[in-house]
C-alpha positions in Angstrom: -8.8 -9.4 -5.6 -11.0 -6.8 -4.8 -14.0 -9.7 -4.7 -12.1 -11.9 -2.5 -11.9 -8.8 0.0 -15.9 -8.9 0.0 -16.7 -5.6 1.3 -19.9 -4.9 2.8 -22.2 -2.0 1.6 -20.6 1.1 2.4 -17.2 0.1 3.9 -14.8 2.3 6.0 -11.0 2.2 6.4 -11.7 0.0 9.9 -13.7 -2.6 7.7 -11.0 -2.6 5.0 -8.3 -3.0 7.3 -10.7 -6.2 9.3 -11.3 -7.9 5.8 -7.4 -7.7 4.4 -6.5 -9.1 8.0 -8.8 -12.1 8.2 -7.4 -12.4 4.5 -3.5 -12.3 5.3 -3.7 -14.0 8.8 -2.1 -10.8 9.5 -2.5 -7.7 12.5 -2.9 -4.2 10.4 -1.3 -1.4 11.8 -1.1 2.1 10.3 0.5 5.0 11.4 1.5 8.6 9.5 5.1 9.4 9.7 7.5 11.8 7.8 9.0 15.1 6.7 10.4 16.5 4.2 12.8 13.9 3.8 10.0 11.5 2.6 10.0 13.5 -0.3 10.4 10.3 -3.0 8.6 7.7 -0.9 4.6 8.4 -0.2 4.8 5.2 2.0 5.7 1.7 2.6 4.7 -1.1 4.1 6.4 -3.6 6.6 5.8 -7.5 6.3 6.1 -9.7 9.1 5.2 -13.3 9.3 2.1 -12.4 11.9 1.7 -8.4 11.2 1.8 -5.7 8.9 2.6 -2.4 9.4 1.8 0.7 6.9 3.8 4.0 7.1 2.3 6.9 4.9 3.3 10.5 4.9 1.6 12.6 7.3 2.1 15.7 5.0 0.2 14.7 2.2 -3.6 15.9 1.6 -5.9 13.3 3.4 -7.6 11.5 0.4 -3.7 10.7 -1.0 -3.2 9.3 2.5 -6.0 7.0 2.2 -5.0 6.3 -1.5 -1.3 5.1 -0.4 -2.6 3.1 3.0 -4.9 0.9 -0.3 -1.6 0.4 -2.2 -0.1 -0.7 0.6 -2.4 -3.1 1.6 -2.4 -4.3 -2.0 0.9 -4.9 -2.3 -0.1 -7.5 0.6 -2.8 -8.8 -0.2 -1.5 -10.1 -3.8 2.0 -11.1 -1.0 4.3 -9.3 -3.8 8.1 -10.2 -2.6 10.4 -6.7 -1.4 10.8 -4.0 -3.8 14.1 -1.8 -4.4 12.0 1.7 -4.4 13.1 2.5 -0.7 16.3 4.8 -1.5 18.9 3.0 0.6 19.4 6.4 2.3 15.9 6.9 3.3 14.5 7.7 6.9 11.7 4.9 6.0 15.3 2.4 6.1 15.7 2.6 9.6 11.8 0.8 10.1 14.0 -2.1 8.2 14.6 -5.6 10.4 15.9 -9.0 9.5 13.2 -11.4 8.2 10.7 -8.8 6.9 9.6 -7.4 3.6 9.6 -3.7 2.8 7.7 -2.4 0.1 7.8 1.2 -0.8 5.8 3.5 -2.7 7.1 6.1 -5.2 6.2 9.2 -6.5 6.5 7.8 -9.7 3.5 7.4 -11.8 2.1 4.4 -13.3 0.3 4.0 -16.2 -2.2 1.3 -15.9 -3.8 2.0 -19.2 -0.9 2.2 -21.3 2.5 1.2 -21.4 2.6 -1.2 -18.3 6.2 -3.7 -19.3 4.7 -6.8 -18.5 8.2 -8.6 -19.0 9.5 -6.0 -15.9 8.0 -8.0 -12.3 8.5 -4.8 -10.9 6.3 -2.7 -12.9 3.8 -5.3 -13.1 3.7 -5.8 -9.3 3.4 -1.4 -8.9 0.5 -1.9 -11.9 -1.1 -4.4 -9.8 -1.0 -2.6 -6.4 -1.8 0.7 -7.9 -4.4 -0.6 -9.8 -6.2 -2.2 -6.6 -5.7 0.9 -4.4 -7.6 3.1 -7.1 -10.4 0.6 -7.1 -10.7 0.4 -3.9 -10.1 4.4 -3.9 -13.7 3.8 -5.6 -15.6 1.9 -3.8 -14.9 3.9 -0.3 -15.2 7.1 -2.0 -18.9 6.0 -3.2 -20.0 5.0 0.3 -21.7 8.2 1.5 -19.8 9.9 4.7 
């Protein structure tokens, strides 16, 4: 996946965003939201058939921003299906409209190295997106600033 994305030398977060949108057919919008009642949920992203929108909390220490804004983008550009994570009780539930997708992202870790259940969708679709994001994580964080 991250081949397909074909990043130029030394991308950005605007040239990420530009190359997952000519990918998905999709407008990218990202915005920081949250307070302490985004404990559980780092971010989420909201599918629609002609736009995508990615919620992350403003809180959290810069880098993790940018780190849950690639998992989000993951999560679409491998177009996993809705997840449960969202705790039905969860401000991010009010962003939620008929005929759109919601993925959310947990504090939960995953372990991509060890005990991924590849018979579970869900863990292997978190493995997947988490696994992206930290590549990606990689290849911004080598571009020089």
């Amino acid at each position: 996946m991250l081949a397909r994305l074909a990043l130029g030398k030394n991308p950005d977060l605007k040239e990420v965003l530009a190359r997952v949108a000519a990918l998905t057919g999709k407008r990218i919008v990202i915005s920081p939201v949250g307070d302490q009642t985004w404990e559980a949920v780092t971010g989420l992203v909201l599918i629609r058939p002609t736009s995508a929108t990615v919620l992350f909390r403003r809180t959290d220490p810069r880098w993790y921003q940018l780190h849950t804004v690639w998992h989000e983008l993951s999560h679409l550009l491998f177009a996993h299906p809705g997840c449960g994570t969202l705790p039905g009780q969860h401000p991010g539930s009010r962003f939620s409209r008929r005929g759109q997708t919601i993925l959310a992202r947990g504090v939960t870790p995953v372990d991509l190295e060890g005990e991924t259940d590849f018979s579970d969708e869900a863990s292997v679709i978190e493995a997947e997106a988490e696994g992206l994001a930290q590549r990606l994580s990689r290849v911004v964080l080598e571009s020089p600033l």
